[in-house]
N, CA, C and O atoms as CSV, one atom per row, in Angstrom:
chain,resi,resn,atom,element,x,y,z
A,1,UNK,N,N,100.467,111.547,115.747
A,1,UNK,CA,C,101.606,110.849,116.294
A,1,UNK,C,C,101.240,109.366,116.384
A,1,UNK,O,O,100.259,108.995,117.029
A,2,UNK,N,N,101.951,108.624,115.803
A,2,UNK,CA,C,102.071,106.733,115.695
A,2,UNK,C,C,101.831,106.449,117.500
A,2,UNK,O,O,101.967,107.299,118.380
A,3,UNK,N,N,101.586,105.536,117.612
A,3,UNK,CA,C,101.457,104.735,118.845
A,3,UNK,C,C,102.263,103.581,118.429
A,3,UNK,O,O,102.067,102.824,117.478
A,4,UNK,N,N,103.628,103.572,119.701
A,4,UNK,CA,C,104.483,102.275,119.541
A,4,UNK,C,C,103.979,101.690,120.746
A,4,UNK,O,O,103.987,102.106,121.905
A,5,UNK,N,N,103.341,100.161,120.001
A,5,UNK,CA,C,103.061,98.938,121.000
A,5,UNK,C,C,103.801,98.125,120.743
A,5,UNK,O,O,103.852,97.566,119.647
A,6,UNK,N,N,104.845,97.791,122.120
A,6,UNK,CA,C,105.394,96.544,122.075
A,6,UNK,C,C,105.153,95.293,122.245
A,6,UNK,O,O,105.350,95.158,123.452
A,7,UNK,N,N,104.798,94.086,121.755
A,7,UNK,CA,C,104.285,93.207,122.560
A,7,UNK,C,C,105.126,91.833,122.456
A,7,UNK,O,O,105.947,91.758,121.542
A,8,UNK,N,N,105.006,90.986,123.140
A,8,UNK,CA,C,105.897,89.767,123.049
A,8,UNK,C,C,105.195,88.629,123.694
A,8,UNK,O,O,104.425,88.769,124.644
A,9,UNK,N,N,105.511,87.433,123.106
A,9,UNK,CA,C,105.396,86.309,123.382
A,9,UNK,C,C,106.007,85.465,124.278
A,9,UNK,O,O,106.912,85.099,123.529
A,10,UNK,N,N,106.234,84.808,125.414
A,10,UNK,CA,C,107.183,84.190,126.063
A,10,UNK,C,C,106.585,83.019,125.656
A,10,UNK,O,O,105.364,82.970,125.512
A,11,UNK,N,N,107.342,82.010,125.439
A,11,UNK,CA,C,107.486,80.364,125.418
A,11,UNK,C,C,108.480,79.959,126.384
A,11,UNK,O,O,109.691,80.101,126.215
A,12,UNK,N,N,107.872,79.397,127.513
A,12,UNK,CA,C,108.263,78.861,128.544
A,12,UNK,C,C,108.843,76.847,128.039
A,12,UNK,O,O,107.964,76.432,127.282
A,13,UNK,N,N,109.414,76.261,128.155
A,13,UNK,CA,C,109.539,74.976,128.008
A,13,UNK,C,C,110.295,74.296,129.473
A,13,UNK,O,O,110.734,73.148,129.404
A,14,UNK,N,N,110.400,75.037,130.702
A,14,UNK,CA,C,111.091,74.051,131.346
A,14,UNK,C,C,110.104,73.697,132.071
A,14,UNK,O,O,109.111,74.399,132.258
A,15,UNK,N,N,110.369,72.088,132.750
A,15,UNK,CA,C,108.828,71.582,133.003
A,15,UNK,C,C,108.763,72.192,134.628
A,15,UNK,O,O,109.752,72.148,135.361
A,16,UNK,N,N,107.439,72.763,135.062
A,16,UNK,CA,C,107.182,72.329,136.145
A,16,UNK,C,C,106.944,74.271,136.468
A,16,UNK,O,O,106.827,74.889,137.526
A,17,UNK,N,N,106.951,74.690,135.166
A,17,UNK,CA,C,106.955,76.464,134.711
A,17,UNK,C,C,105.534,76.809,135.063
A,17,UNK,O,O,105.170,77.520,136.000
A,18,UNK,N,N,104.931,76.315,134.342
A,18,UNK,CA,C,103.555,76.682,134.628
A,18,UNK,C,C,102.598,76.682,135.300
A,18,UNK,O,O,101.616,77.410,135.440
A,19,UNK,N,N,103.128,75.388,135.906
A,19,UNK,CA,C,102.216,75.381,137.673
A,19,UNK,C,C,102.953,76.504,138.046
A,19,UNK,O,O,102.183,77.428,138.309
A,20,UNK,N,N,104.640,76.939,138.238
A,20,UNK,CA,C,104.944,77.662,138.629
A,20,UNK,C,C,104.210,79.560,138.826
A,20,UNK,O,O,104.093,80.342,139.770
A,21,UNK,N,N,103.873,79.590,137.319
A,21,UNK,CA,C,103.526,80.503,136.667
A,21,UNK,C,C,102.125,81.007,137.381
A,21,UNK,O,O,101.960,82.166,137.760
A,22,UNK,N,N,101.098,79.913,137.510
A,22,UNK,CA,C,100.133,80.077,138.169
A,22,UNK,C,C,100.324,80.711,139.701
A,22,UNK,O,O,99.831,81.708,140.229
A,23,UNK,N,N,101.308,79.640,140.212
A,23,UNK,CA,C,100.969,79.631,141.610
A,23,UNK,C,C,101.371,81.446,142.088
A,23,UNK,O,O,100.922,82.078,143.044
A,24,UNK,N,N,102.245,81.848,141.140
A,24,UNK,CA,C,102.567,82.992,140.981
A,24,UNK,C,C,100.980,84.538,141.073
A,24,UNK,O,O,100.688,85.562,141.692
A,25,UNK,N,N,100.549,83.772,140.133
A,25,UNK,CA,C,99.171,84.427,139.279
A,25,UNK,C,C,98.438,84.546,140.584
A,25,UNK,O,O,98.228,85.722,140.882
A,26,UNK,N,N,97.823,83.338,141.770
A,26,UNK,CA,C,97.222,82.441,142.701
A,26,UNK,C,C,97.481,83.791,143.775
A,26,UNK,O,O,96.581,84.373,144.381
A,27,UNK,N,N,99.052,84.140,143.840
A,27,UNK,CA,C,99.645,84.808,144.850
A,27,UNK,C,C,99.352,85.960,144.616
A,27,UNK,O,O,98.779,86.307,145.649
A,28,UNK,N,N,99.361,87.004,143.778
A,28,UNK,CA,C,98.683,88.046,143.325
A,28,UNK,C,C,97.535,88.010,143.577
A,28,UNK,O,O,97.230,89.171,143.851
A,29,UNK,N,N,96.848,87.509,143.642
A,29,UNK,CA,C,95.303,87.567,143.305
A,29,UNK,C,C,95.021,87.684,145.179
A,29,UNK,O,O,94.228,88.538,145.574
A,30,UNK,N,N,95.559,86.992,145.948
A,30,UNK,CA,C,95.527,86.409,147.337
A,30,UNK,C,C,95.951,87.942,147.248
A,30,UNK,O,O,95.075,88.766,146.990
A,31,UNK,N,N,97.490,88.422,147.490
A,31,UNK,CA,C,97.516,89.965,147.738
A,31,UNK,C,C,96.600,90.756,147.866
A,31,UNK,O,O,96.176,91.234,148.918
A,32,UNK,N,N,95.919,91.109,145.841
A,32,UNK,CA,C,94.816,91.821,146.449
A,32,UNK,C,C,94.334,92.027,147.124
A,32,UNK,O,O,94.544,93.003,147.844
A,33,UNK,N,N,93.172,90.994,147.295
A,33,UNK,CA,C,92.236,90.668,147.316
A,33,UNK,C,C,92.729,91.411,149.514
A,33,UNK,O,O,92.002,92.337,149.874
A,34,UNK,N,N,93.631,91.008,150.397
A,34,UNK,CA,C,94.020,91.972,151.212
A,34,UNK,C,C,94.456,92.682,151.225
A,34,UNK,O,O,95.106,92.892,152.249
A,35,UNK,N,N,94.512,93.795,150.016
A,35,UNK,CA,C,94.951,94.983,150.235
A,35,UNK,C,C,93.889,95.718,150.410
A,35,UNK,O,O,94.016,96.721,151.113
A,36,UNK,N,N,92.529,95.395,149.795
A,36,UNK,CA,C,91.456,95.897,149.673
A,36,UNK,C,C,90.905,95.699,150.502
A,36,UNK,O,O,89.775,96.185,150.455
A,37,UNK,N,N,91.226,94.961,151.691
A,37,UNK,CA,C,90.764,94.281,153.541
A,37,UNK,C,C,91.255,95.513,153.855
A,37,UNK,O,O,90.478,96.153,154.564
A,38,UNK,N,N,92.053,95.952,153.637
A,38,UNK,CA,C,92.849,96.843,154.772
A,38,UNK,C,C,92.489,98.590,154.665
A,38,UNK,O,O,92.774,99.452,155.496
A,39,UNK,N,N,91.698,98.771,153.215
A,39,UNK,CA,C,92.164,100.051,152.783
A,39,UNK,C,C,90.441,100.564,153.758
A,39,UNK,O,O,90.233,101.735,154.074
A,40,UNK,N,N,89.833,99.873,153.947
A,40,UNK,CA,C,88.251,100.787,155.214
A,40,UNK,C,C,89.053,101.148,156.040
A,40,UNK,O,O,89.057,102.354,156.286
A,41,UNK,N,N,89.875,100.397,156.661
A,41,UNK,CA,C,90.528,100.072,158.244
A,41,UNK,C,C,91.896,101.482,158.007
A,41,UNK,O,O,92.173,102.247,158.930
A,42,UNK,N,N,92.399,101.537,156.981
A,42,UNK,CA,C,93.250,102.669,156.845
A,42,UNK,C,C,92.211,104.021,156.262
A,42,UNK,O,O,92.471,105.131,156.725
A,43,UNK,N,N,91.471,103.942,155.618
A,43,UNK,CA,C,91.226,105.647,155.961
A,43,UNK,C,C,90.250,105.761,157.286
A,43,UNK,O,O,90.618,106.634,158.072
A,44,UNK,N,N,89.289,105.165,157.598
A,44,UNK,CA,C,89.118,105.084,159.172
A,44,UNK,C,C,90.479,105.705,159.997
A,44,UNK,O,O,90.465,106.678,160.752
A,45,UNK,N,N,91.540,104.948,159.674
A,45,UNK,CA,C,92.563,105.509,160.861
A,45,UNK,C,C,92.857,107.069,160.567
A,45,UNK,O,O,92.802,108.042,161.319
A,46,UNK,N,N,93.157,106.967,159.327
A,46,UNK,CA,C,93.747,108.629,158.635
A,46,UNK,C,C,92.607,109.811,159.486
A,46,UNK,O,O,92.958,110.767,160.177
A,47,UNK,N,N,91.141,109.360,159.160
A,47,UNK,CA,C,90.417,110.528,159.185
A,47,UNK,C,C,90.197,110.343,160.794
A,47,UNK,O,O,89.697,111.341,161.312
A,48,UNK,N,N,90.478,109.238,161.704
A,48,UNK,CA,C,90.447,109.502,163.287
A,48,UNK,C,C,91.987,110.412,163.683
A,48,UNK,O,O,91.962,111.032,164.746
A,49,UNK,N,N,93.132,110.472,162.936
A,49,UNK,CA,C,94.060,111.031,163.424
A,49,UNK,C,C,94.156,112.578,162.912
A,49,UNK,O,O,94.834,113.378,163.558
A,50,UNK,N,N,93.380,113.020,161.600
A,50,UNK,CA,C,92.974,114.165,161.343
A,50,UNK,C,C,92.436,114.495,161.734
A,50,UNK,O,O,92.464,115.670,161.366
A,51,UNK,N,N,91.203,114.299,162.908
A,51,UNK,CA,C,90.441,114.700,163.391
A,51,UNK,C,C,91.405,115.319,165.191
A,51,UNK,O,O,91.565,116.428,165.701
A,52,UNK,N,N,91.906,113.579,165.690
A,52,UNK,CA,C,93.011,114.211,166.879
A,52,UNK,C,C,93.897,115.329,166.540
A,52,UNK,O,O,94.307,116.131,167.380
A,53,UNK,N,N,94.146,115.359,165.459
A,53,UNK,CA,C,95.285,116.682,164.945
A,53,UNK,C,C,94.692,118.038,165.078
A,53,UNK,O,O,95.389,118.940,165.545
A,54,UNK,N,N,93.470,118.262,164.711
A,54,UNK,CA,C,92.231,119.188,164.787
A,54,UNK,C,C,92.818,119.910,165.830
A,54,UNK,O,O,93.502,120.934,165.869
A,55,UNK,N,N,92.099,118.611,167.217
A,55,UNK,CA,C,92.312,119.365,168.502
A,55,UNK,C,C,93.283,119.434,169.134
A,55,UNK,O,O,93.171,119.876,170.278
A,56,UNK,N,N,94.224,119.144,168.784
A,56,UNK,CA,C,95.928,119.366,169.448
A,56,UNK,C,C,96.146,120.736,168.948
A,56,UNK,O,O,96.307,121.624,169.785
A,57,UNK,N,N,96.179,121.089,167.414
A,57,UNK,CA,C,95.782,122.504,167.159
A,57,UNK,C,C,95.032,123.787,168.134
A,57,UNK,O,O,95.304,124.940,168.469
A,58,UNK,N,N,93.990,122.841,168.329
A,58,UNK,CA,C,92.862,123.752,169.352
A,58,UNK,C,C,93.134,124.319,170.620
A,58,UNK,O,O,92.859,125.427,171.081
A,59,UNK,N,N,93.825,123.182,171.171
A,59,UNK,CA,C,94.420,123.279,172.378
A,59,UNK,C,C,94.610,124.350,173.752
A,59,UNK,O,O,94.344,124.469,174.948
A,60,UNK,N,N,95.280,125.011,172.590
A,60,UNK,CA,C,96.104,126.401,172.770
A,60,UNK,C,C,94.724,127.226,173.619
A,60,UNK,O,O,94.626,127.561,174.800
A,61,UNK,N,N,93.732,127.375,172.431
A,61,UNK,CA,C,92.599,127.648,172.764
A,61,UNK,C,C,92.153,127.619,174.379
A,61,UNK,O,O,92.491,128.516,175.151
A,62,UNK,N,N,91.255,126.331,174.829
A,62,UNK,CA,C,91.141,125.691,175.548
A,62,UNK,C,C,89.863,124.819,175.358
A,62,UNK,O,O,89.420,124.298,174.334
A,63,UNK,N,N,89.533,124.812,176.269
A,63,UNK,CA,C,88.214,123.808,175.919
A,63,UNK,C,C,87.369,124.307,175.040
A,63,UNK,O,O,86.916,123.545,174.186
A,64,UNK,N,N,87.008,125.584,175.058
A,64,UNK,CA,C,86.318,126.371,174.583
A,64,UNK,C,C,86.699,126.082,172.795
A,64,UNK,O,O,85.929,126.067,171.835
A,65,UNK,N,N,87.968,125.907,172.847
A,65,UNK,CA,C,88.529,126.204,171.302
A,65,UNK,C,C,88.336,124.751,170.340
A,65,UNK,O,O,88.137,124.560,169.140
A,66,UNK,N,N,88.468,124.061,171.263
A,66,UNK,CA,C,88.495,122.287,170.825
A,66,UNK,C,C,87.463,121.691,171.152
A,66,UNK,O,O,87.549,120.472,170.999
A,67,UNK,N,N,86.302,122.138,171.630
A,67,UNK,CA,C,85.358,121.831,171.948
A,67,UNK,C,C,84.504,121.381,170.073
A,67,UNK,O,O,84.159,120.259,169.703
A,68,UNK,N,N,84.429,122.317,169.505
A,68,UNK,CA,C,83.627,121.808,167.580
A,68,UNK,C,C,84.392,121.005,167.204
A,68,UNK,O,O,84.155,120.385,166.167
A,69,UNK,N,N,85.847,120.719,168.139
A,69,UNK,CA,C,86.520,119.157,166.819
A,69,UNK,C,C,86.477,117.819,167.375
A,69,UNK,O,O,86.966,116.854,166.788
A,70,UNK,N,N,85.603,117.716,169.076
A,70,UNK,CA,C,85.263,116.576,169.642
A,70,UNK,C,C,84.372,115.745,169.062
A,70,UNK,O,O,84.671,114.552,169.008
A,71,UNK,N,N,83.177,116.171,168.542
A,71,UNK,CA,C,81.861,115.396,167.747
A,71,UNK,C,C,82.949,114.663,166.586
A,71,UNK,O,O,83.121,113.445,166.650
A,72,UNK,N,N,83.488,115.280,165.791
A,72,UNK,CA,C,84.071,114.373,164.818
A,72,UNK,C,C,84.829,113.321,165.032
A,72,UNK,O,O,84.818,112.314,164.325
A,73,UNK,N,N,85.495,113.488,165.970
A,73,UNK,CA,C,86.924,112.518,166.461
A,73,UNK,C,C,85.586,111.446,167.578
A,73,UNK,O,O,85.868,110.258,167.736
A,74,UNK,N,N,84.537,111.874,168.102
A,74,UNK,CA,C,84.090,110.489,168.578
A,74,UNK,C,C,83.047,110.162,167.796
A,74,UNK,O,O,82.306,109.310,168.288
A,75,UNK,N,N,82.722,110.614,166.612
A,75,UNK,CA,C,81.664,109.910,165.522
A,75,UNK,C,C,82.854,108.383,165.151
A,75,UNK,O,O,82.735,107.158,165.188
A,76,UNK,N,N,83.722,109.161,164.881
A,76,UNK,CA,C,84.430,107.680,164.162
A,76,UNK,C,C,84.728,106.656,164.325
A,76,UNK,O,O,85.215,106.000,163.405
């Protein structure tokens, strides 16, 4: 089976495009660069609220029952 690649050229000519273009490029890069700040700080949260979920489960139990899902939820 062929592989269709499309590709294209843009030619920009109005003035003042390409700083534009950059500052664009500049702004992306800035994004990243905090999305990847944030993503320790979000599974940290995920695996502290999977862990509280554990023992809300347990509950029922009593101490006795939720007692093996405390070590995890205060390691984190």
């Amino acid at each position: 089976m062929a592989d269709n690649i499309l590709s294209a050229k843009i030619v920009v000519t109005a003035p003042g495009a390409k700083e534009a273009f950059n500052g664009v490029a500049t702004s992306v890069k800035k994004a990243d660069d905090a999305l990847k700040r944030v993503s320790p700080g979000a599974n940290q949260a995920t695996q502290s609220l999977t862990n509280l979920g554990r023992i809300v489960q347990d509950a029922p139990f009593g101490f006795i029952g939720i007692s093996n899902n405390l070590n995890p939820l205060l390691v984190c």
